[in-house]
N, C-alpha and C positions, 0 to 999 in steps of 0.2 A: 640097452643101447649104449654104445660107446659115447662118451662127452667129446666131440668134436676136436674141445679147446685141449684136451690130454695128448692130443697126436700130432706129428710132424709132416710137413708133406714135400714135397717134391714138383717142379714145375712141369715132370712126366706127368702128375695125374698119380703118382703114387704115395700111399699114407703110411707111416712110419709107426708101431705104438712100441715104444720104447720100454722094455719091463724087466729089470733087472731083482725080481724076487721071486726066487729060485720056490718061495710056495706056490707060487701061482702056475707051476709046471713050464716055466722057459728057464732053460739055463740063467744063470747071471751073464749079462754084457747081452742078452738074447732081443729079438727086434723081432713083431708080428708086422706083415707090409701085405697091404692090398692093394688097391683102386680104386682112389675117389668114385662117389656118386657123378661127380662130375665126367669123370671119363665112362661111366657105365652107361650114363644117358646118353654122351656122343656116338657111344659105340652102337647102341640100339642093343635089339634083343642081343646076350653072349650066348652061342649052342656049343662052343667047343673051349676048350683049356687045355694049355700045355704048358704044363709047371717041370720046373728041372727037379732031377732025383734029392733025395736024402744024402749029404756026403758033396754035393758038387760044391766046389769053390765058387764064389762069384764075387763080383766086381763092382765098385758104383757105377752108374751112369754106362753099363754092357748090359743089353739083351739077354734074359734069362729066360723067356717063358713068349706062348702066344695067347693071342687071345682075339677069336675067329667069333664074328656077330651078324647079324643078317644082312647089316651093310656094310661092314669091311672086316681088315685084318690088323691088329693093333699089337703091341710087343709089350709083352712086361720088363722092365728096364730095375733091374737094380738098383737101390740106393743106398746100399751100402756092400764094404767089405766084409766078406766071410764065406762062414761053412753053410750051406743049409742042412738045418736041423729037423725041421718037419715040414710036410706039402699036407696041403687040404685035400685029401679025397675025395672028401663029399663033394666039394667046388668041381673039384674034377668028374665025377660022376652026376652032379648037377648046377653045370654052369650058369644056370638060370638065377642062384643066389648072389650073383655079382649084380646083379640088376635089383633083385630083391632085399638083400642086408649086405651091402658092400664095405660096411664099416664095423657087421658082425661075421654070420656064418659064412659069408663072402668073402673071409681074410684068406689068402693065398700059398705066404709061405714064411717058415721061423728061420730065422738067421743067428747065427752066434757070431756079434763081432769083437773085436778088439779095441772098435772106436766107435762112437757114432761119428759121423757127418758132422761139422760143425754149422755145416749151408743150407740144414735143411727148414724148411720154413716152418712158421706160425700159422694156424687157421688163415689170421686175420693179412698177415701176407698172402697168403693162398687165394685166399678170395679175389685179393689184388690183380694177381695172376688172371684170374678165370673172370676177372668183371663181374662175378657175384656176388 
């Protein structure tokens, strides 16, 4: 399991793990982002994902992706700038791990950027956010 306090997050509901060793199979400057627990449990069960291709640019704080649950329709929102470098298939073939390890096999999508965010938060901000 991922240590909570190692991740950055976003007042979207989205979690940042920042990893810049190139052994660990992410580019340098590269970024794993999924969706808090928090946003998995609002959402209720996820049946459906739609993560943008390999190759697409993206944006902070722009719509990248959906995310279709039994009670609504929720948007994956970027949190940083860049390339995406890898999408989770399996997520995509079984969205049901965003509910079940959403801070492991529930991670979404890799990004190569050139910057992180300076804005993005702490756990212990995060909680602040979500009142937990």
């Amino acid at each position: 399991m991922t240590d909570l306090n190692d991740l950055k997050y976003t007042s979207d509901h989205e979690w940042v793990l920042i990893d810049e060793d190139p052994a660990e199979g992410v580019d340098a400057g590269g970024v794993v982002v999924g969706i808090t627990a928090y946003a998995a449990d609002k959402l209720g069960d996820v049946v459906f994902l739609e993560l943008p291709e390999v190759g697409t640019a993206v944006a902070a704080g722009e719509v990248v992706g959906e995310i279709e649950s039994t009670k609504s329709v929720g948007e994956l929102i970027s949190p940083v700038d860049g390339t995406v470098t890898e999408v989770n298939e399996r997520a995509v073939e079984e969205p049901e791990l965003l509910n079940s390890d959403p801070f492991g096999d529930g991670w979404l999508i890799k990004v190569t950027v050139a910057e992180v965010p300076a804005d993005l938060l702490s756990l212990e901000q995060y909680r602040e956010v979500t009142g937990e």
